[in-house]
DRENDO-1510 file (C-alpha; in Angstrom, 1 decimal, always signed):
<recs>
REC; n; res; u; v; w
REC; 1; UNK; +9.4; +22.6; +25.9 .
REC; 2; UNK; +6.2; +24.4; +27.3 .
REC; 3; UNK; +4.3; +25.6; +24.1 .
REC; 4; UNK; +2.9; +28.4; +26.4 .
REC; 5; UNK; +6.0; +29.5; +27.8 .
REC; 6; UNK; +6.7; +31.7; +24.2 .
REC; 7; UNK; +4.1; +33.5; +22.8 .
REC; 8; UNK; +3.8; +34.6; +19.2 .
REC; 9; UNK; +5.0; +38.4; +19.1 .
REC; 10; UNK; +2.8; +41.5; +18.2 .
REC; 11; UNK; +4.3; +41.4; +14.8 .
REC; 12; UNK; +3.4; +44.6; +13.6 .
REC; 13; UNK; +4.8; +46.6; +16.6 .
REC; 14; UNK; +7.7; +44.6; +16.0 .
REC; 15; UNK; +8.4; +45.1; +12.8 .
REC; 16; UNK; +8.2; +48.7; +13.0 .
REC; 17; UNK; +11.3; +48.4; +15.7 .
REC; 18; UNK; +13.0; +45.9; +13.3 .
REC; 19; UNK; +15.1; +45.8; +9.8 .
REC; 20; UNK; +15.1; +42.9; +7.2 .
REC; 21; UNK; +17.4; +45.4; +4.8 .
REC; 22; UNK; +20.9; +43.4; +5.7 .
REC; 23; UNK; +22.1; +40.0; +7.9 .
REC; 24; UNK; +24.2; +41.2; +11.4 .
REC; 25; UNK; +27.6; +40.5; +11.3 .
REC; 26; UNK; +28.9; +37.1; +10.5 .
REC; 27; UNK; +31.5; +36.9; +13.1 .
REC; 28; UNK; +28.3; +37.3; +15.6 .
REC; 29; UNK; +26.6; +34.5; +14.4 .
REC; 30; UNK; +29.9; +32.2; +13.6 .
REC; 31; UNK; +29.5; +32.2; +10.3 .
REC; 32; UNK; +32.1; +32.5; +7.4 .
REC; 33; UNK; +29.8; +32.9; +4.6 .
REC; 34; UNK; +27.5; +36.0; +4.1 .
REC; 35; UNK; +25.4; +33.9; +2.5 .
REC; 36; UNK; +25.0; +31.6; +5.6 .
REC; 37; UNK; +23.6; +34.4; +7.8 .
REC; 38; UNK; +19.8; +34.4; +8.3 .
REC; 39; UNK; +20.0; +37.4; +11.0 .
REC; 40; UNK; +18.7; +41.1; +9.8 .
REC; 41; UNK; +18.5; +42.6; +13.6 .
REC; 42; UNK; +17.1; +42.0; +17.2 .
REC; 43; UNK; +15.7; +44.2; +19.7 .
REC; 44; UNK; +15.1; +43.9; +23.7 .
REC; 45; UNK; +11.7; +43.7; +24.5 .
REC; 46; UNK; +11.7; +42.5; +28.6 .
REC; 47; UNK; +14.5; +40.9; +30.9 .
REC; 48; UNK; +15.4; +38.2; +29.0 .
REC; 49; UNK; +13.3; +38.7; +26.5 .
REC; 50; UNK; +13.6; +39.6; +22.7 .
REC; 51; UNK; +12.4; +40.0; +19.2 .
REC; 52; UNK; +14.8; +38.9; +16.4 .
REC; 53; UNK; +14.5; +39.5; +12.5 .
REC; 54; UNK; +15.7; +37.2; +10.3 .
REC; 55; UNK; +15.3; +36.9; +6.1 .
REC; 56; UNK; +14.8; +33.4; +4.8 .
REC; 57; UNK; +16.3; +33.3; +1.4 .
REC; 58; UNK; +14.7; +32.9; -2.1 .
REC; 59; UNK; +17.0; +30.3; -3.0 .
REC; 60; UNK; +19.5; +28.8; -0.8 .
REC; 61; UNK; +22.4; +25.6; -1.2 .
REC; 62; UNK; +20.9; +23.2; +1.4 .
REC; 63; UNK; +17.3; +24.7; +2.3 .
REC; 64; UNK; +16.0; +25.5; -1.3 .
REC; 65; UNK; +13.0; +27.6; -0.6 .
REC; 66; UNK; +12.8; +27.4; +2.8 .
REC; 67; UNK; +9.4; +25.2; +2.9 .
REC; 68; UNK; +9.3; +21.6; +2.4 .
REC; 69; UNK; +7.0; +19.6; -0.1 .
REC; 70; UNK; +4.2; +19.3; +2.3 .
REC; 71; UNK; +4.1; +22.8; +3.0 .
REC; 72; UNK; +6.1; +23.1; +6.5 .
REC; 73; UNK; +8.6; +25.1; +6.9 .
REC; 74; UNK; +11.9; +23.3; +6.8 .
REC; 75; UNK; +13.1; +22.2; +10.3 .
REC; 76; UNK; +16.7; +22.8; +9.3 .
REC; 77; UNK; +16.5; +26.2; +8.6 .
REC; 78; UNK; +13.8; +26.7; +11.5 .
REC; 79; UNK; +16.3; +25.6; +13.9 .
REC; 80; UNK; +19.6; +27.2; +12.2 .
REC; 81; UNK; +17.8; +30.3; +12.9 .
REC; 82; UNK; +17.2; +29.5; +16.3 .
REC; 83; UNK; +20.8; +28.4; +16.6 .
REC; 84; UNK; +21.7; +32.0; +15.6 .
REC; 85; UNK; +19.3; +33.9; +17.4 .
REC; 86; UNK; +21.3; +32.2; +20.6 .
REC; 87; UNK; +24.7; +33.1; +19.6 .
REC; 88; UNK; +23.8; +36.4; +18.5 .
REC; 89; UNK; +22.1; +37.8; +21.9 .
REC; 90; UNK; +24.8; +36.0; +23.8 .
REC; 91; UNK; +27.5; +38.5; +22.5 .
REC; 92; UNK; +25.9; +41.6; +21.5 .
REC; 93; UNK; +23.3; +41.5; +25.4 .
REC; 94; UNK; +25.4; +39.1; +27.6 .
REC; 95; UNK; +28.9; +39.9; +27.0 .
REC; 96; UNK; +30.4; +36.6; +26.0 .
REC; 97; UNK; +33.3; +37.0; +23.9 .
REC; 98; UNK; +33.3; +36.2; +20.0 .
REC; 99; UNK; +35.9; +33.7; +20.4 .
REC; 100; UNK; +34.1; +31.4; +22.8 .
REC; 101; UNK; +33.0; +28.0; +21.4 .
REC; 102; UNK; +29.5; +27.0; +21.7 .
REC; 103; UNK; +28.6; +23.6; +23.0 .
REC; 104; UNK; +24.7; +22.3; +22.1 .
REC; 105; UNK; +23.4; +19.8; +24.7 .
REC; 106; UNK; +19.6; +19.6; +23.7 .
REC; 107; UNK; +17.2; +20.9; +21.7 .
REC; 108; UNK; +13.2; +20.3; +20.7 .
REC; 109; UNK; +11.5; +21.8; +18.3 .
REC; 110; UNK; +7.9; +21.4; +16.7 .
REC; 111; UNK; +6.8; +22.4; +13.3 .
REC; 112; UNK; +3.0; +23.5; +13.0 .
REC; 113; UNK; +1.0; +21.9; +10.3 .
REC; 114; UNK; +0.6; +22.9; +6.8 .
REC; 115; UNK; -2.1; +24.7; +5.2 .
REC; 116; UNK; -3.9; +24.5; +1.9 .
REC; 117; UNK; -1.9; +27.6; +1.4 .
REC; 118; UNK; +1.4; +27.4; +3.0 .
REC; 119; UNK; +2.7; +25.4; +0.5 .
REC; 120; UNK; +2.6; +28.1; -2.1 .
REC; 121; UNK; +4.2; +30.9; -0.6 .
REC; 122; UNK; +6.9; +32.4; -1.8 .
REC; 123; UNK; +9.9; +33.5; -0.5 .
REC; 124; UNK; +11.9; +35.1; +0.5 .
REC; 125; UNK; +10.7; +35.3; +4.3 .
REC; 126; UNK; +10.7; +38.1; +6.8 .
REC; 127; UNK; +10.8; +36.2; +9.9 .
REC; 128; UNK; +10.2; +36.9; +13.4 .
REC; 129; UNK; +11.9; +35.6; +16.7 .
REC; 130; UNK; +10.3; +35.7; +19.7 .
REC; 131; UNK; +12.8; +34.5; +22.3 .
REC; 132; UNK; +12.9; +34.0; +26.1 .
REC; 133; UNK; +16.3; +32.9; +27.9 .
REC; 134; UNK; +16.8; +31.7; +30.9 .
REC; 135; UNK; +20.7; +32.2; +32.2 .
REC; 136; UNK; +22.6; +29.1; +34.3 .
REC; 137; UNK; +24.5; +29.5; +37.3 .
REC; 138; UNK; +27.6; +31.3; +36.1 .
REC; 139; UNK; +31.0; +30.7; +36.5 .
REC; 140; UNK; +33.7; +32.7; +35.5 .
REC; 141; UNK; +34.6; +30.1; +32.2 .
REC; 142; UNK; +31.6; +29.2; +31.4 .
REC; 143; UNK; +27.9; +30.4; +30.4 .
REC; 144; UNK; +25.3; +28.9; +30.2 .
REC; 145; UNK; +21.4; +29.7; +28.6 .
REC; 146; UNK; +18.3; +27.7; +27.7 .
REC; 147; UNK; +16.2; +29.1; +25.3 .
REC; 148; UNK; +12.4; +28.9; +24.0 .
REC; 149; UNK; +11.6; +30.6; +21.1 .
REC; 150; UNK; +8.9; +30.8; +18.4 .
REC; 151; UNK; +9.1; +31.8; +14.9 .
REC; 152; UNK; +6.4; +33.5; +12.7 .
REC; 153; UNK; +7.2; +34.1; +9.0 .
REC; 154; UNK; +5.5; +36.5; +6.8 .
REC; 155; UNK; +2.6; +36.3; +9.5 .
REC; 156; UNK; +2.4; +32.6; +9.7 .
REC; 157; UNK; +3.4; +30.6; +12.7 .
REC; 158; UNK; +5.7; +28.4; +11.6 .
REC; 159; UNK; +7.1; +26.6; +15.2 .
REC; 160; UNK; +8.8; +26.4; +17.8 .
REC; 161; UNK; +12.0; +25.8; +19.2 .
REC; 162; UNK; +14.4; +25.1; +22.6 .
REC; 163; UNK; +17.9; +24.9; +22.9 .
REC; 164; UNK; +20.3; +24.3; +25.6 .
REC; 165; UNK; +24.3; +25.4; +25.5 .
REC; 166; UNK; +27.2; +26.7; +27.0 .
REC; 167; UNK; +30.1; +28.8; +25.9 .
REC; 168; UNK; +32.8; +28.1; +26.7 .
REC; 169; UNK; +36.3; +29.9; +27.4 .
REC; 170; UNK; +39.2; +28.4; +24.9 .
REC; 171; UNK; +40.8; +26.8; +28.2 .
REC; 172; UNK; +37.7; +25.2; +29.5 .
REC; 173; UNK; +36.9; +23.9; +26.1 .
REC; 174; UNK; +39.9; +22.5; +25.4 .
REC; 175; UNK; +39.3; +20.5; +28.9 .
REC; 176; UNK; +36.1; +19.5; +27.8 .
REC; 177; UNK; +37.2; +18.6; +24.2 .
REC; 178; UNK; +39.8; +16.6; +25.1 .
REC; 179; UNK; +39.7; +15.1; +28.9 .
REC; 180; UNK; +42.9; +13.1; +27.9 .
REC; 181; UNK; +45.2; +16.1; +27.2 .
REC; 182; UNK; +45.7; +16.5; +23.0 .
REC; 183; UNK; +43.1; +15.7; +20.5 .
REC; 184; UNK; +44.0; +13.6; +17.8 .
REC; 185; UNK; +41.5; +15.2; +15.3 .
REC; 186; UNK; +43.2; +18.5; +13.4 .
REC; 187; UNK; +40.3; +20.7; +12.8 .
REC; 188; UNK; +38.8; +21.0; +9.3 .
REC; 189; UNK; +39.2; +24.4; +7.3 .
REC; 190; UNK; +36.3; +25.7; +5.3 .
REC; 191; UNK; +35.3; +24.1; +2.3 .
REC; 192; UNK; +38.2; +21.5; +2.7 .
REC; 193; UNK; +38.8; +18.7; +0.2 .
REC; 194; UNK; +35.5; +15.9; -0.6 .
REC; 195; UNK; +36.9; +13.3; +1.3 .
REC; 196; UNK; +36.0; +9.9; -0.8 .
REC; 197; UNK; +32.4; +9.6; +0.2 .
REC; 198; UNK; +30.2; +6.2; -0.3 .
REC; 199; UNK; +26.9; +6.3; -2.5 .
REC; 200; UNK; +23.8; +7.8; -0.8 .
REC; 201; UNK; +21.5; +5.1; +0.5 .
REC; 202; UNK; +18.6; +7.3; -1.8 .
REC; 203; UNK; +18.1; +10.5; -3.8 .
REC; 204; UNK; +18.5; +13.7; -2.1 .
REC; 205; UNK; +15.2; +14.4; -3.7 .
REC; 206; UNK; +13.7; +11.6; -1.3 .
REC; 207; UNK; +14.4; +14.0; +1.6 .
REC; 208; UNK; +13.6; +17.0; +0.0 .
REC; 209; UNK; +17.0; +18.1; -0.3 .
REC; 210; UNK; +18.4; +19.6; -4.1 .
REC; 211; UNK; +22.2; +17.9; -4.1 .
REC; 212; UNK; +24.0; +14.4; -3.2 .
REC; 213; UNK; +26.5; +16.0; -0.6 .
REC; 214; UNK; +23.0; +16.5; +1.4 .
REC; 215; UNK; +22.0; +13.2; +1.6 .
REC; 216; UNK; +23.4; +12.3; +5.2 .
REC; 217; UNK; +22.9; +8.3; +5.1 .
REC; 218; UNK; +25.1; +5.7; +3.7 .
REC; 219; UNK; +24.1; +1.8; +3.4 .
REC; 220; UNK; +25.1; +0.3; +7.1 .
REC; 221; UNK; +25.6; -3.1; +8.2 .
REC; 222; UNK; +21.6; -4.0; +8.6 .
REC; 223; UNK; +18.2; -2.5; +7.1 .
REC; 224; UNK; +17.5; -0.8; +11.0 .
REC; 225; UNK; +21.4; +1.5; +10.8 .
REC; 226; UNK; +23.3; +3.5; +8.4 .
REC; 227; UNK; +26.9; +5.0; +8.1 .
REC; 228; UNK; +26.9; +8.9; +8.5 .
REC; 229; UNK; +27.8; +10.4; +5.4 .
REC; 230; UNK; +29.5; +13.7; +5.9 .
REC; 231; UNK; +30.4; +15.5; +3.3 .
REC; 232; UNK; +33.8; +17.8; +5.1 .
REC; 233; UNK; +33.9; +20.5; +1.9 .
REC; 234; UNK; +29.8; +21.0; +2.6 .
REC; 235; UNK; +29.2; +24.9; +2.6 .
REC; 236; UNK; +26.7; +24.6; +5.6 .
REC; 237; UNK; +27.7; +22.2; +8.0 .
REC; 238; UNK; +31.7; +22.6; +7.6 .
REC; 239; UNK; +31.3; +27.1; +6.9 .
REC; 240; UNK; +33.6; +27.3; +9.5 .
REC; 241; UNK; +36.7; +25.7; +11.1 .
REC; 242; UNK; +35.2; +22.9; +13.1 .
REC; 243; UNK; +37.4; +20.0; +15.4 .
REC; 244; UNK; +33.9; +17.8; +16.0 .
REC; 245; UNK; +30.8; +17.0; +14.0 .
REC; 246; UNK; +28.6; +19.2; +13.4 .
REC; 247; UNK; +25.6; +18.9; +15.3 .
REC; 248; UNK; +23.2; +20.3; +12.8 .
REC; 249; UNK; +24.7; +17.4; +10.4 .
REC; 250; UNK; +23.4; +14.7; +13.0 .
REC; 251; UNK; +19.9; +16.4; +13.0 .
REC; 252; UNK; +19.3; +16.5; +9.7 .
REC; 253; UNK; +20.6; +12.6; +9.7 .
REC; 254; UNK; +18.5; +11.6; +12.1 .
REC; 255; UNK; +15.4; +13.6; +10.3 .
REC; 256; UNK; +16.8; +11.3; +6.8 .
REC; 257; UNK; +17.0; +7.8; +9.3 .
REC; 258; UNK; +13.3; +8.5; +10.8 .
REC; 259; UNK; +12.3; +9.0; +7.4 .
REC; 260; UNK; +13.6; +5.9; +6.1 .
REC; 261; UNK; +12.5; +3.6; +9.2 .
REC; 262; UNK; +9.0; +4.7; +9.0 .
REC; 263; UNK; +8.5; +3.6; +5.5 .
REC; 264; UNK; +10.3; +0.6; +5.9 .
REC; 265; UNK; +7.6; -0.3; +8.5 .
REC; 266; UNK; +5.1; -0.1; +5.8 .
REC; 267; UNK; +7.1; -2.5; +3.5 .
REC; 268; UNK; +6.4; +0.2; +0.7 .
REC; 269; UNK; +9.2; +2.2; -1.5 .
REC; 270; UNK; +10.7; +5.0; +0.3 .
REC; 271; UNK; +10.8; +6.8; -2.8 .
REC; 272; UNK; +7.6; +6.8; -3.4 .
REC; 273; UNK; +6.8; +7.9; +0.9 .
REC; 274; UNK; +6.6; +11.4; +2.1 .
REC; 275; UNK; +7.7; +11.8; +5.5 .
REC; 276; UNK; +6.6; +14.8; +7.3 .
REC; 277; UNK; +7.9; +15.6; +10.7 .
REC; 278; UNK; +6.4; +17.0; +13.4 .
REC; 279; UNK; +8.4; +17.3; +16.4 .
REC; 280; UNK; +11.5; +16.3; +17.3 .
REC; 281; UNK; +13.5; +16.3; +21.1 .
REC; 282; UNK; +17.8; +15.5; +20.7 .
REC; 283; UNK; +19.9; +14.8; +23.6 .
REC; 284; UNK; +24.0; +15.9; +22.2 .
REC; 285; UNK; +26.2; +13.7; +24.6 .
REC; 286; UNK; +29.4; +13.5; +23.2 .
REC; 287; UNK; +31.6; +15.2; +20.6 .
REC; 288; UNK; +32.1; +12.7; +17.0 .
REC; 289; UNK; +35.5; +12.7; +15.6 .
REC; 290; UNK; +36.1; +13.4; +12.0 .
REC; 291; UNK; +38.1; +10.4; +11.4 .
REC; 292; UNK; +36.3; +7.5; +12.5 .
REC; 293; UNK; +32.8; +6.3; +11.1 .
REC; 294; UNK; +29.4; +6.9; +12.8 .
REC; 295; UNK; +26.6; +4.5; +12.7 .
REC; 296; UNK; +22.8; +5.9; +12.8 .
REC; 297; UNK; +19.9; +3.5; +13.7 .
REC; 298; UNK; +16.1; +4.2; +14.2 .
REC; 299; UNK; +13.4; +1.9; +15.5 .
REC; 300; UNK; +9.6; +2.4; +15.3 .
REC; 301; UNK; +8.2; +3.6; +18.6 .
REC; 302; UNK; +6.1; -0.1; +18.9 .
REC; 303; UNK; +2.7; +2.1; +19.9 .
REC; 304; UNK; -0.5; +2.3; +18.0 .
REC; 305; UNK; +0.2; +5.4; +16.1 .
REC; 306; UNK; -2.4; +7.8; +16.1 .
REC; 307; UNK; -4.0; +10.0; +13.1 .
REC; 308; UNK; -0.9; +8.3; +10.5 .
REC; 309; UNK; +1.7; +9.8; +13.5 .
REC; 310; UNK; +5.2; +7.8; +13.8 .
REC; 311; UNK; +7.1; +8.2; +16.6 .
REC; 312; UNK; +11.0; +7.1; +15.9 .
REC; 313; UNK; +13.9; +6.5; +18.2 .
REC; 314; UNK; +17.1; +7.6; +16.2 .
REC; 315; UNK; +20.6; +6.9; +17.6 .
REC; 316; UNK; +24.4; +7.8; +16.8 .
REC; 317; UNK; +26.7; +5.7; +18.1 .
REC; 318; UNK; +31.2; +5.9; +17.5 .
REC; 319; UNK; +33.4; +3.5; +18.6 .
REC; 320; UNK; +31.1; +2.2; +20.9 .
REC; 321; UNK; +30.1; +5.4; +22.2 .
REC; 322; UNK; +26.4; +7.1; +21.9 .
REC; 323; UNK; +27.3; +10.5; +20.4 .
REC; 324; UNK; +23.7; +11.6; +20.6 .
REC; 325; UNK; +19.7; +10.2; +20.7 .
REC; 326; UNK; +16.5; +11.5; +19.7 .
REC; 327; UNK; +13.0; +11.0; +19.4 .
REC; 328; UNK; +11.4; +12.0; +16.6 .
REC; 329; UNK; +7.6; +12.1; +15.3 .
REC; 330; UNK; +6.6; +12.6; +11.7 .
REC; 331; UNK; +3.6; +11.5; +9.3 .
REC; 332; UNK; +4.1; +9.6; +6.2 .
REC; 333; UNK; +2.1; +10.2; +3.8 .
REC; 334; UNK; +2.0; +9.2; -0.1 .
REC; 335; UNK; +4.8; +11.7; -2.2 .
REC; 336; UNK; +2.5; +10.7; -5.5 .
REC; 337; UNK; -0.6; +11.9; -3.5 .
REC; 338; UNK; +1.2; +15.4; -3.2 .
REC; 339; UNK; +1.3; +14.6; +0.4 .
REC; 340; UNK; -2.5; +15.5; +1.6 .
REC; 341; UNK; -4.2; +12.5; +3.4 .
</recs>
């Protein structure tokens, strides 16, 4: 992603075209819960070009305030609101029908640095999105869009963010889905059944997350790889139907493995570490299936690292297959020093 590609919007001029008063509709932004969506409006603002609104909420299930110990904003709900930014304009200015799945295939995103005062704020947060797409080659079944956006909240810059996708017709996905003819995996309802989960490897609280079914890691076969622990009754990642894994639930596992690597490096506690990431760049490959186990691993770039930066390679791999890869950079920093180094 080209930092200078998106430029922070005139956020006064936009705001005047804008509401923050109520979230869009939640079938535009494939959500089932009310709750889930971060959207409050969007307007045109060049070819290919927008401003979104979006609320971040006071308190919320998975991204508690919204901003992270070290005073970054949390790169879940800074991409989640990315995520929905794409769906959103893709029905309401580009015509692609509601009832089109979505296929990620990358994404990047950087988090700016904290501030002697970020780490305060409260919320909730009136965000702005500004977005520029850029449309694939179109074919009747398919569309395509890359997008760079950045995000400024109450004024701040908080990051930016790419995605790539493709919706999909229900034909053409099915095609993709399953190459072989029938899938074997039935799709999951919302809010199914806990399946019979193993033991987190740590805390939530050592990821910065408030509940157990957010912890994403299980113990794996060596120090270096863990089992994906997905929680199929969790009211973010499973808020709708899904046949696959979630893709959102392998980012925020491979945020939880870099973590972990990096302050296994130092030989200290992880529960005593504060990681602190940065940037991150994810490459989706193929769909996971629900029923079968997924193994994440993470290495230590083996470079100098500079100014306490770690860069991590994260993997996750199924039945021999790599389901997606990232690399990942982050500081680690002392969570009994508050964080500040």
């Amino acid at each position: 992603m080209n930092p200078l590609a998106v430029q922070v919007p005139h956020t006064d001029t936009e705001q005047q075209k804008l509401t923050f008063d109520r979230g869009v509709p939640r079938t535009l932004v494939h959500k089932t819960a009310v709750s889930e969506v971060l959207l409050t409006d969007a307007v045109r603002i060049g070819s290919n070009r927008y401003t979104v609104a979006a609320q971040w909420p006071q308190h919320h299930t998975l991204f508690g305030s919204g901003i992270c110990p070290a005073g970054t904003a949390d790169p879940q709900l800074l991409v989640e609101t990315v995520r929905q930014s794409g769906i959103y304009l893709s029905h309401v200015y580009y015509g692609v029908p509601q009832h089109h799945p979505f296929v990620l295939t990358s994404l990047e995103y950087e988090l700016e640095p904290p501030t002697a005062r970020s780490a305060a704020r409260t919320a909730p947060h009136s965000v702005l999105v500004d977005v520029a797409c850029r449309l694939d080659a179109g074919v009747d079944d398919r569309f395509g869009m890359t997008l760079d956006a950045t995000l400024v909240a109450d004024g701040r810059l908080e990051g930016r963010v790419g995605l790539c996708w493709q919706a999909l017709s229900p034909e053409r996905y099915q095609r993709v889905r399953y190459p072989r003819g029938r899938g074997r995996t039935t799709p999951v309802r919302p809010h199914a059944a806990i399946l019979d989960l193993p033991p987190p490897v740590l805390p939530p609280r050592t990821f910065g997350r408030l509940h157990q079914r957010d912890t994403m890691l299980a113990a794996g076969c060596t120090p270096d790889s863990w089992q994906l622990r997905l929680d199929t009754a969790h009211p973010v990642y499973f808020d709708h139907s899904c046949d696959h894994i979630p893709g959102m639930s392998l980012i925020e596992s491979f945020n939880q493995a870099a973590a972990l690597s990096s302050a296994q490096a130092t030989g200290a506690d992880p529960a005593l570490l504060r990681w602190t990431l940065e940037s991150s760049a994810v490459s989706f490959l193929a769909f996971g299936e629900l029923d079968a186990p997924v193994t994440i691993t993470a290495e230590p770039v083996p470079e100098p690292s500079e100014l306490g930066r770690q860069p991590v390679r994260v993997a996750a791999e199924q039945d021999g297959r790599l389901l997606a890869a990232a690399a990942l950079i982050g500081v680690l920093t002392s969570a009994a020093a508050g964080g500040a180094q």
